[in-house]
C-alpha positions in Angstrom: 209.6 328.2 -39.4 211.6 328.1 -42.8 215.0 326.1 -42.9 216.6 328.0 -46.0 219.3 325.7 -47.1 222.7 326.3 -48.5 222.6 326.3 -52.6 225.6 323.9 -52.4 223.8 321.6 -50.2 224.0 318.4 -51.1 220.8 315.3 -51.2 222.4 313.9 -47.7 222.4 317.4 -46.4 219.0 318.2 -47.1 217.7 314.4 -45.4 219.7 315.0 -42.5 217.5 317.8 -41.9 214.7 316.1 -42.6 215.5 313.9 -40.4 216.1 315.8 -37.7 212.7 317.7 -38.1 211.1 314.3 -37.7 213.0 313.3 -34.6 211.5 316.4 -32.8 208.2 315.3 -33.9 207.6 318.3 -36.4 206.0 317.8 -39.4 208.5 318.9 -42.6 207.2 320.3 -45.6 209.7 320.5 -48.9 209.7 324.1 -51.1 211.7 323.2 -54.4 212.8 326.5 -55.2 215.1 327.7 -58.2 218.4 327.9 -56.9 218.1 326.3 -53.5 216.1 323.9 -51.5 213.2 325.2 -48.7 212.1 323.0 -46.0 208.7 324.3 -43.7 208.6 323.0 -40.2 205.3 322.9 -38.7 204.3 321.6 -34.7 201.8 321.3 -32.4 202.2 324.8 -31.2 205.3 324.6 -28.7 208.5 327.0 -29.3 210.9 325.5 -31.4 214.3 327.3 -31.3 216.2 327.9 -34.4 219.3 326.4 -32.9 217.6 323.3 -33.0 218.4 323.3 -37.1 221.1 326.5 -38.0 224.1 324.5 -37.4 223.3 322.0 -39.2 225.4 321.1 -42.4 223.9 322.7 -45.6 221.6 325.2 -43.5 222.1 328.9 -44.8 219.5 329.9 -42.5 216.1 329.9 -40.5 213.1 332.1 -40.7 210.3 332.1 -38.0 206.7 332.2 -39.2 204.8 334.6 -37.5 201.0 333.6 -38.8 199.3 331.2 -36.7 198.7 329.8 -40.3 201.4 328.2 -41.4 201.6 326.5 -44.6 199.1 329.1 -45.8 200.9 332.0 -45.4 202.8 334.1 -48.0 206.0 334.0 -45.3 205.9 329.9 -46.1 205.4 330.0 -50.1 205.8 333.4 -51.3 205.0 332.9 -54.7 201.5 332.3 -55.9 199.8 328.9 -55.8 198.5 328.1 -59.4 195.9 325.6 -59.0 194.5 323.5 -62.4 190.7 322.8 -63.4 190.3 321.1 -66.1 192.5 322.7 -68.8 192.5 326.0 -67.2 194.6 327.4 -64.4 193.5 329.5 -61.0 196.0 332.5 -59.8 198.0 332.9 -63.0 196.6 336.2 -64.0 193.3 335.1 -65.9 190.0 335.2 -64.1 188.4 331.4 -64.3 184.7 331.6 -64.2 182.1 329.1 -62.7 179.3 329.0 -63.5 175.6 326.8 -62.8 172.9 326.2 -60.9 172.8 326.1 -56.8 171.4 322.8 -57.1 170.9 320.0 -60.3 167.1 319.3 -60.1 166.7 317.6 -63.8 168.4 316.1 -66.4 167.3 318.7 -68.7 168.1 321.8 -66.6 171.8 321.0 -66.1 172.3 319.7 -69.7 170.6 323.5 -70.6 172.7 325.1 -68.3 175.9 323.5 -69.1 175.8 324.0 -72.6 174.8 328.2 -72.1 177.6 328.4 -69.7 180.3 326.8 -72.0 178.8 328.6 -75.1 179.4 331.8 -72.7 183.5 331.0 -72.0 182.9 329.6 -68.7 185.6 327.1 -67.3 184.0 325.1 -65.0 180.1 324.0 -63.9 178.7 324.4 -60.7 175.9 322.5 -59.5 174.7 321.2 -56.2 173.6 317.5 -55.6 173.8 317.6 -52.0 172.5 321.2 -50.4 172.7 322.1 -46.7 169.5 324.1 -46.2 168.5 326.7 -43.4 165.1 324.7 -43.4 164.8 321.3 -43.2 161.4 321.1 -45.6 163.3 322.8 -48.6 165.0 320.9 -51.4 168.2 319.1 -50.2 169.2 317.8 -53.6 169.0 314.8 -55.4 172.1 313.2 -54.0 174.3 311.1 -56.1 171.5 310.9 -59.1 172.7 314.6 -59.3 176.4 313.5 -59.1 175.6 311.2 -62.3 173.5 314.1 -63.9 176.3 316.5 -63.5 179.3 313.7 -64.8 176.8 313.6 -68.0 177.0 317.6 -68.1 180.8 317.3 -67.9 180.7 314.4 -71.0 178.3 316.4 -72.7 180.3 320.0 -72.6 184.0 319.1 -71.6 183.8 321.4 -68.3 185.2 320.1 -64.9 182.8 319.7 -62.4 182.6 322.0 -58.9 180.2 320.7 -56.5 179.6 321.0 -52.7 180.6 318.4 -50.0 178.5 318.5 -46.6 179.7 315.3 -44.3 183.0 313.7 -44.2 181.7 310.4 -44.9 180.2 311.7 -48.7 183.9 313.0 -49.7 185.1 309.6 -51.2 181.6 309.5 -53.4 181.8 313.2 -54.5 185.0 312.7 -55.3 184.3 310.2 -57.5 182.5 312.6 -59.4 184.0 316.2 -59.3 187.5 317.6 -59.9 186.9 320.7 -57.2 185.1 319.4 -53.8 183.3 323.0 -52.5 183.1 323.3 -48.6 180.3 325.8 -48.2 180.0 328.8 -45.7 178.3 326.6 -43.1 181.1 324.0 -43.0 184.1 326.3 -43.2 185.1 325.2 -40.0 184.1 321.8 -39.7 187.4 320.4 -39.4 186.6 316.4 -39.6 185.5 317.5 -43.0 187.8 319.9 -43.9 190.6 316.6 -43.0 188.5 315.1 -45.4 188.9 316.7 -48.0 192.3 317.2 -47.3 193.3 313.4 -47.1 190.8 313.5 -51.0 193.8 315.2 -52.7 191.1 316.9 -54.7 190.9 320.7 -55.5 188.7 322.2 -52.7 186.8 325.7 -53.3 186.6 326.8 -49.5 184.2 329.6 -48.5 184.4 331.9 -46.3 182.0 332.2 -43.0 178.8 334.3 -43.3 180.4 335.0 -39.8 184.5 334.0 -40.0 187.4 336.4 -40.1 189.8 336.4 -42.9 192.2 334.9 -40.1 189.7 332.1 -39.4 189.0 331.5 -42.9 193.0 330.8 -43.5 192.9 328.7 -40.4 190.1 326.3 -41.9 192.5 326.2 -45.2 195.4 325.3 -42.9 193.6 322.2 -41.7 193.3 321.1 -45.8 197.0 322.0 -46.2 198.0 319.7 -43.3 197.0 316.8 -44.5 199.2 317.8 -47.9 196.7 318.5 -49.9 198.0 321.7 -51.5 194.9 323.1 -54.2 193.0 325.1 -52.1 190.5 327.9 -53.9 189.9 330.2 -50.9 186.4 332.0 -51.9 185.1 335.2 -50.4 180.6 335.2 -50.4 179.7 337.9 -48.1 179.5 338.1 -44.2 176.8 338.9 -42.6 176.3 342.2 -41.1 173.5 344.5 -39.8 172.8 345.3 -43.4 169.1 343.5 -44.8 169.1 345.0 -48.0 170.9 342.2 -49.5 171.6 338.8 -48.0 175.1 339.4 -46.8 177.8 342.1 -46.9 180.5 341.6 -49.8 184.3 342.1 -48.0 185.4 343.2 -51.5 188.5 344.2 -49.1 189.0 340.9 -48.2 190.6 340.0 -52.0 193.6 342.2 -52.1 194.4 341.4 -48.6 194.2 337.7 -48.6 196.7 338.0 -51.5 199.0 339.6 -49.3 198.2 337.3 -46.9 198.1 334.0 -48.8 199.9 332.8 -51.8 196.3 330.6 -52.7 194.1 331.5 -55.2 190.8 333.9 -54.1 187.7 334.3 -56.2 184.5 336.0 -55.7 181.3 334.5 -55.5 178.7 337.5 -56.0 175.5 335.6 -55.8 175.6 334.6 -52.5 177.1 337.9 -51.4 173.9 339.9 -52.8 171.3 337.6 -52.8 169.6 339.3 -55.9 170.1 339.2 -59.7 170.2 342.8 -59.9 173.4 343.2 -58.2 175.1 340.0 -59.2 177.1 341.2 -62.4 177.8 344.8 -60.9 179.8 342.9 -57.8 181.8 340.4 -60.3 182.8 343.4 -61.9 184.2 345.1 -58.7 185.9 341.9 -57.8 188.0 341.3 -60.7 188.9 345.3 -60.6 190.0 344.1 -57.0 192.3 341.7 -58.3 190.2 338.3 -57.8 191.1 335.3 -59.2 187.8 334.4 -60.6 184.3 334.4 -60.2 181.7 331.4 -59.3 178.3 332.5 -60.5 175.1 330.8 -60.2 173.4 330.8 -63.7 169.6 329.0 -64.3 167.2 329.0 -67.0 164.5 329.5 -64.9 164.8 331.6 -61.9 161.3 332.0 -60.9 160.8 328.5 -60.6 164.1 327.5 -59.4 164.0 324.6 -56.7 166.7 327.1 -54.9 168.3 330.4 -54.7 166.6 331.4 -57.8 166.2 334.8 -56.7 170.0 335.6 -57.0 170.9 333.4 -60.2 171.8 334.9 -63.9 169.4 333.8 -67.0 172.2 332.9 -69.3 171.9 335.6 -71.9 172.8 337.8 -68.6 175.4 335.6 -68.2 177.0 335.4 -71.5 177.3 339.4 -71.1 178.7 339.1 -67.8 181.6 336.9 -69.1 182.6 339.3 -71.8 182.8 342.5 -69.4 184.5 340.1 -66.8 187.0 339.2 -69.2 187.2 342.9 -70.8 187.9 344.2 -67.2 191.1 341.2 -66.8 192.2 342.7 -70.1 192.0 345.9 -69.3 194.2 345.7 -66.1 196.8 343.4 -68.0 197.0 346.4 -70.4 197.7 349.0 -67.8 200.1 346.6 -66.2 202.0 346.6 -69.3 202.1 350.3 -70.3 203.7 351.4 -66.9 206.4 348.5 -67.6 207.2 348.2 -71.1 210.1 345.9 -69.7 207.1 343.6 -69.6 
């Protein structure tokens, strides 16, 4: 639930309250609006009534949640979440792009790729040290020699590093590293690690499920949120469906209605929903149209002999094109917003 308090409310007021959540043995969460102060209540799950806190001193009112997510949910923070990476922001309007391999396998190819992708306007680099494979004979990364080759990428170009956390116990190392810790499709709902990363207080890209709801996906953020860590990317990658023509379904649907849903930050990540160069570009396309907040792309100078996924990354000429008609497409919209409200 929401306790709304009184805009006259005064600092003892608003404690009491606190207090009083605490006694019950709910966990409070402070909103610092505008013109008045907004405390979430979140429990275990048991009915809490709003007696309990509406006559209160300084309480104007309280608000049931409905969602079973809580501190995700539009009903808790209805204005957007804007999340920094770097020197750039994520949800204020401006599509942030990501960009790199799916895995760092040599000095040379990220220092390549990191320097393409920031020549290109990318934000951020992507690259995987540690990789969860479907087989256990394929590459699994070079481990924290890639974390080292990817803090030199970041040295070399300036961009913030994403990269993607499989165990609980490697979140303190990758965090050492990288300012956004990615929980991949696999792990959405390993909870020990989603706490984790939670308890990190780094920015944490979550994707979705090749097999999760948009309702389980928000439930795995919830676990992040719990544990107050509030920057949480929330990234859609394809489900998997009875279609084989590409590696997994793109829920292009699922961006505008996780906005309505969730005041976090979405972006797109048309690689791993296609699974083929080919399609890659048209899909980012399509999801900033739908009103994503970015894009994470993989880029490589050398698909063909790519240790993995090379079959679905960008050279980065094909890249560098991509960013301009991403960005031409943000622009685009922006205009159109403006010319049906001048007032803007």
């Amino acid at each position: 639930m929401m306790i709304i308090m009184k805009t006259t409310a005064t600092k003892a007021e608003v404690r009491h309250v606190l207090q009083r959540v605490k006694d019950l043995n709910l966990h409070p969460h402070r909103i610092a609006g505008s013109e008045r102060n907004v405390i979430g209540v979140v429990g275990d799950g048991r009915p809490v009534e709003p007696t309990a806190f509406i006559r209160l001193p300084g309480v104007a009112s309280v608000i049931p949640i409905s969602k079973p997510y809580k501190l995700a949910s539009r009903e808790f923070y209805p204005e957007n979440t804007l999340i920094p990476i770097g020197e750039h922001v994520v949800g204020n309007g401006t599509p942030i792009i990501i960009g790199g391999p799916c895995a760092v396998e040599s000095r040379e190819q990220i220092l390549e790729v990191a320097q393409s992708i920031k020549a290109a306007g990318a934000h951020a680099l992507r690259g995987g040290a540690f990789k969860p494979r479907t087989s256990p004979y394929s590459f699994q990364g070079m481990g924290e020699e890639g974390l080292k080759l990817l803090a030199e990428a970041r040295d070399l170009t300036g961009l913030p590093i994403v990269t993607e956390v499989t165990s609980p116990e490697l979140v303190p190392l990758v965090a050492d590293y990288a300012e956004v810790l990615q929980i991949g499709a696999r792990n959405m709902q390993n909870y020990a690690l989603l706490k984790a990363a939670g308890i990190s207080n780094r920015t944490v890209l979550l994707k979705r499920g090749m097999s999760a709801t948009i309702n389980d996906l928000l439930m795995a953020a919830e676990y992040i949120l719990s544990k107050g860590n509030q920057n949480v990317i929330l990234c859609e990658r394809g489900i998997r469906t009875f279609e084989t023509a590409t590696r997994n379904t793109t829920d292009i649907n699922a961006i505008p209605v996780l906005q309505a849903l969730t005041h976090l930050p979405v972006i797109l990540d048309p690689s791993h929903s296609t699974g083929h160069w080919e399609y890659v570009s048209a899909l980012a396309r399509s999801g900033i149209a739908a009103g994503a907040d970015g894009i994470i792309v993989e880029v490589h100078p050398d698909p063909a002999n790519a240790l993995s996924d090379g079959e679905q990354s960008l050279k980065p000429k094909r890249f560098t094109t991509l960013v301009k008609q991403v960005n031409a497409i943000a622009d685009a919209l922006k205009m159109a917003e403006i010319s049906t409200n001048p007032l803007q």
